[in-house]
C-alpha positions in Angstrom: -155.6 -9.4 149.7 -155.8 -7.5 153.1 -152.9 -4.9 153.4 -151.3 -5.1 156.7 -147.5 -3.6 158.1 -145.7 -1.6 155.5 -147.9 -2.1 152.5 -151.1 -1.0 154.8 -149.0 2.5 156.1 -147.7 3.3 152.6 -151.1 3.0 151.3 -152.7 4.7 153.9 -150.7 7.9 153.7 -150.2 7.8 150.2 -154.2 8.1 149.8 -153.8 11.4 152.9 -151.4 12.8 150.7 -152.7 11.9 147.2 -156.8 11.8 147.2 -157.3 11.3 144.0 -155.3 8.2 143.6 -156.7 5.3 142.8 -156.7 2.9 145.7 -157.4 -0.6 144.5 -154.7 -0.2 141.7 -152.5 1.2 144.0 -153.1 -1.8 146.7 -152.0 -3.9 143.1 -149.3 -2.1 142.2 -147.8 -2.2 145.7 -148.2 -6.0 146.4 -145.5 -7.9 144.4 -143.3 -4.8 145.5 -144.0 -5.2 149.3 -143.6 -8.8 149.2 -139.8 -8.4 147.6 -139.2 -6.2 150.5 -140.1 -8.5 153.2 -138.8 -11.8 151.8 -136.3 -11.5 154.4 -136.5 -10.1 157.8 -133.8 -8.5 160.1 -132.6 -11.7 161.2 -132.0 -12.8 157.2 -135.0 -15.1 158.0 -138.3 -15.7 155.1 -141.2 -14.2 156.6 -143.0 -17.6 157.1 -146.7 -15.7 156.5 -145.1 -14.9 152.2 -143.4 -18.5 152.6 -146.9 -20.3 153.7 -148.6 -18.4 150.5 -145.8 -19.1 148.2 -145.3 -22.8 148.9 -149.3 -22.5 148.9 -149.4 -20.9 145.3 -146.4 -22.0 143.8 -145.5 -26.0 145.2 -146.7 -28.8 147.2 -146.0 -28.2 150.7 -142.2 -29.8 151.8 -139.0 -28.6 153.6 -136.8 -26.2 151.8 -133.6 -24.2 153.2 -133.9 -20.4 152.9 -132.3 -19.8 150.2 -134.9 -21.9 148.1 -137.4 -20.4 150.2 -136.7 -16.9 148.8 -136.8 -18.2 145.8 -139.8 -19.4 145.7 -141.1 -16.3 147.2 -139.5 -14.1 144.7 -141.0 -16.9 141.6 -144.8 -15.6 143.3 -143.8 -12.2 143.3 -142.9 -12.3 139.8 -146.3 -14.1 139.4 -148.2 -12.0 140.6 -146.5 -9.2 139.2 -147.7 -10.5 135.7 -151.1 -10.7 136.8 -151.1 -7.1 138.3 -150.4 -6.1 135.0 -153.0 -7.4 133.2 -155.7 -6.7 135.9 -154.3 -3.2 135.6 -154.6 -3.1 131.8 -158.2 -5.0 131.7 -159.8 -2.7 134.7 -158.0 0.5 134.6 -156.7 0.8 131.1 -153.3 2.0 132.5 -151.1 0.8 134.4 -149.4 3.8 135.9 -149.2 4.8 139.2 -147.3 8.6 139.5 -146.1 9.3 143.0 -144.6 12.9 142.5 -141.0 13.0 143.9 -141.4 16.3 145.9 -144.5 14.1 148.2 -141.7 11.2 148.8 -140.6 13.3 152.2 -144.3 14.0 153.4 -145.5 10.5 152.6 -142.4 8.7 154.1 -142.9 11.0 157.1 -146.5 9.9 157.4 -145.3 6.0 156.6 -143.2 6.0 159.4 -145.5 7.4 162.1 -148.5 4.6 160.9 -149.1 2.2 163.3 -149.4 0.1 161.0 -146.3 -0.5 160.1 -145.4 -1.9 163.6 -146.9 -5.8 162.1 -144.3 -5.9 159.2 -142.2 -8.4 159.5 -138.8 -6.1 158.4 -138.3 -2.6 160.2 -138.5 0.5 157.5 -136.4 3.3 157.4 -137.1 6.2 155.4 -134.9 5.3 153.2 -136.1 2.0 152.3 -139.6 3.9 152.0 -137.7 6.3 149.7 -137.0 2.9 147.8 -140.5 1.8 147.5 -141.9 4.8 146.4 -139.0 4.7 143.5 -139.9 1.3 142.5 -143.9 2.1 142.5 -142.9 4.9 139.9 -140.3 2.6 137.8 -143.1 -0.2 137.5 -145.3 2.6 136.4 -142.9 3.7 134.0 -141.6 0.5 132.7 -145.0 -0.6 131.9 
């Protein structure tokens, strides 16, 4: 996939901050976390781009209210979740992905000034960033 909004920025600056991370199984890890976040925007609405891939990937194409529709988008993010893993375990031979806690402020920082982050379909607080970089770790660790 191309990274774009959120996913693009956290990648970005985690790579400034972090060099010797590795940035394809980082782009991996990050996707079926990403999409979680942005199942719904502001306006409790599916991003139609993850709703368009979902249906796409996971049914035939066919009118669904939202609630289904963040289901189905949360069934591909499990999905690909599972195949994240294994790519992880084939290619890398690890899964793990360690974002030390004391870089959280720096990266968020960083995060929050990328211009990228101005195409994601949900606004970002440093918080939620915060959040992100928790879960990245907790997949890591779970795994």
């Amino acid at each position: 996939t191309i990274p774009r909004g959120l996913s693009l920025a956290i990648k970005r600056e985690i790579i400034q901050v972090l060099p010797d991370i590795d940035s394809i199984k980082l782009s991996l890890r990050l996707l079926p976390i990403i999409m979680e976040y942005n199942v719904f925007s502001p306006r409790k609405k599916v991003d139609e781009s993850l709703l368009i891939i979902s249906k796409a990937i996971m049914f035939d194409s066919g009118k669904v209210d939202i609630k289904e529709d963040a289901n189905i988008a949360l069934m591909l993010k499990e999905y690909i979740e599972t195949l994240v893993d294994e790519l992880c375990e084939e290619f890398f031979n690890s899964k793990e992905i360690c974002i030390p806690k004391d870089k959280y402020e720096e990266i968020a920082k960083r995060v929050n000034n990328d211009s990228a982050i101005a195409s994601n379909p949900r606004f970002s607080t440093i918080e939620d960033i915060y959040s992100i970089l928790d879960k990245l770790n907790e997949v890591s660790d779970a795994k």
